[in-house]
C-alpha positions as CSV (number, residue, x, y, z in Angstrom):
1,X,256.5,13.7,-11.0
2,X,254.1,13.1,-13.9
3,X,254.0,17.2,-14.1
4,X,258.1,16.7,-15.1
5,X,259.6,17.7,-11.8
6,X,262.6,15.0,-11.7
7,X,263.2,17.4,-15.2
8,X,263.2,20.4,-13.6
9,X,265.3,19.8,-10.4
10,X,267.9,18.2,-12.4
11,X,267.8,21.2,-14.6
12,X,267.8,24.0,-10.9
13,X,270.6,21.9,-9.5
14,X,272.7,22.0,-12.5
15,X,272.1,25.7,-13.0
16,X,272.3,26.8,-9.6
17,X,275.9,26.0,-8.9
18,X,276.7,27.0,-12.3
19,X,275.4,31.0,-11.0
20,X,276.9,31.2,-7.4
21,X,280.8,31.9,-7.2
22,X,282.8,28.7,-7.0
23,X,282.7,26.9,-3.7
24,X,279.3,28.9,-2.3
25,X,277.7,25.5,-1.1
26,X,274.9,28.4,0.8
27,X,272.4,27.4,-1.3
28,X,271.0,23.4,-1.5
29,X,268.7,22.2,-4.5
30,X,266.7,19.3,-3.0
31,X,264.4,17.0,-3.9
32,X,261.3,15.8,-1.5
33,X,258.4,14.0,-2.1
34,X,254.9,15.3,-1.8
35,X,254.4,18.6,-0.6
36,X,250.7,18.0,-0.6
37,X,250.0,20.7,-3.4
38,X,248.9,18.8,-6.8
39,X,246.0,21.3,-7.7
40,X,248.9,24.0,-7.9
41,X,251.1,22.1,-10.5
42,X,254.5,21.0,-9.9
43,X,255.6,23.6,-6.7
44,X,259.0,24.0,-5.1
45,X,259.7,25.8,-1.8
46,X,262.1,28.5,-1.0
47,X,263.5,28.5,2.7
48,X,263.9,29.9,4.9
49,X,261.3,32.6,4.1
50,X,258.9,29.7,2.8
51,X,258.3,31.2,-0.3
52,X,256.3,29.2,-2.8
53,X,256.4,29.1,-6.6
54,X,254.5,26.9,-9.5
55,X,256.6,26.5,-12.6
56,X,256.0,25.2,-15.7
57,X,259.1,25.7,-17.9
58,X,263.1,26.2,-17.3
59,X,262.1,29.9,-18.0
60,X,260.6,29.4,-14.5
61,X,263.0,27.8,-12.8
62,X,265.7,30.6,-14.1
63,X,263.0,33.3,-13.2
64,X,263.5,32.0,-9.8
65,X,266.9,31.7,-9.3
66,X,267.7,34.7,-10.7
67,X,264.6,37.2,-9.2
68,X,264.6,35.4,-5.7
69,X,267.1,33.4,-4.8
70,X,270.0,35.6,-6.5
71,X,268.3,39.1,-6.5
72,X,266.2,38.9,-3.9
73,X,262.7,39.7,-4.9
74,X,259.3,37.5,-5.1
75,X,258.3,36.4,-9.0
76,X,255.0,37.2,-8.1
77,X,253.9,35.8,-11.4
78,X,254.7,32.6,-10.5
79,X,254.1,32.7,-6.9
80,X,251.4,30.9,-4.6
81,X,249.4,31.2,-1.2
82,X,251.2,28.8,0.7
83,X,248.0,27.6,1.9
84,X,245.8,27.6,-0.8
């Protein structure tokens, strides 16, 4: 939280639904609590292929939705081992 994560899910769960056609409730933002990953910066977790990401701006966060979650493809740039 003190890396401004309550920020940026607000911001992915408001823009999310605003992207997918009306009514797709497919795709869920949620929130956890630690995910045990501190050194990498705030993280978030794509399911089901367990894809994970650092972030560091709204930038990001669009970066995601629309490269992964909506296109389909790894931001690579902002990508990390999940078990580093």
């Amino acid at each position: 939280m003190a890396a401004g994560a309550e920020a940026m899910w607000l911001y992915a769960k408001t823009r999310l639904p605003a992207v997918l056609p009306p009514g797709d409730k497919s795709i869920r933002v949620n929130k956890s609590g630690c995910l045990g990953r501190c050194a990498s910066g705030p993280v978030l977790v794509v399911y089901p292929e367990g894809t994970w990401y650092t972030y560091y701006s709204q930038a990001d966060i669009d970066r995601i939705i629309d490269e992964h979650i909506l296109g389909g493809q790894v931001v690579e740039s902002l990508r990390i081992q999940k078990d580093s």
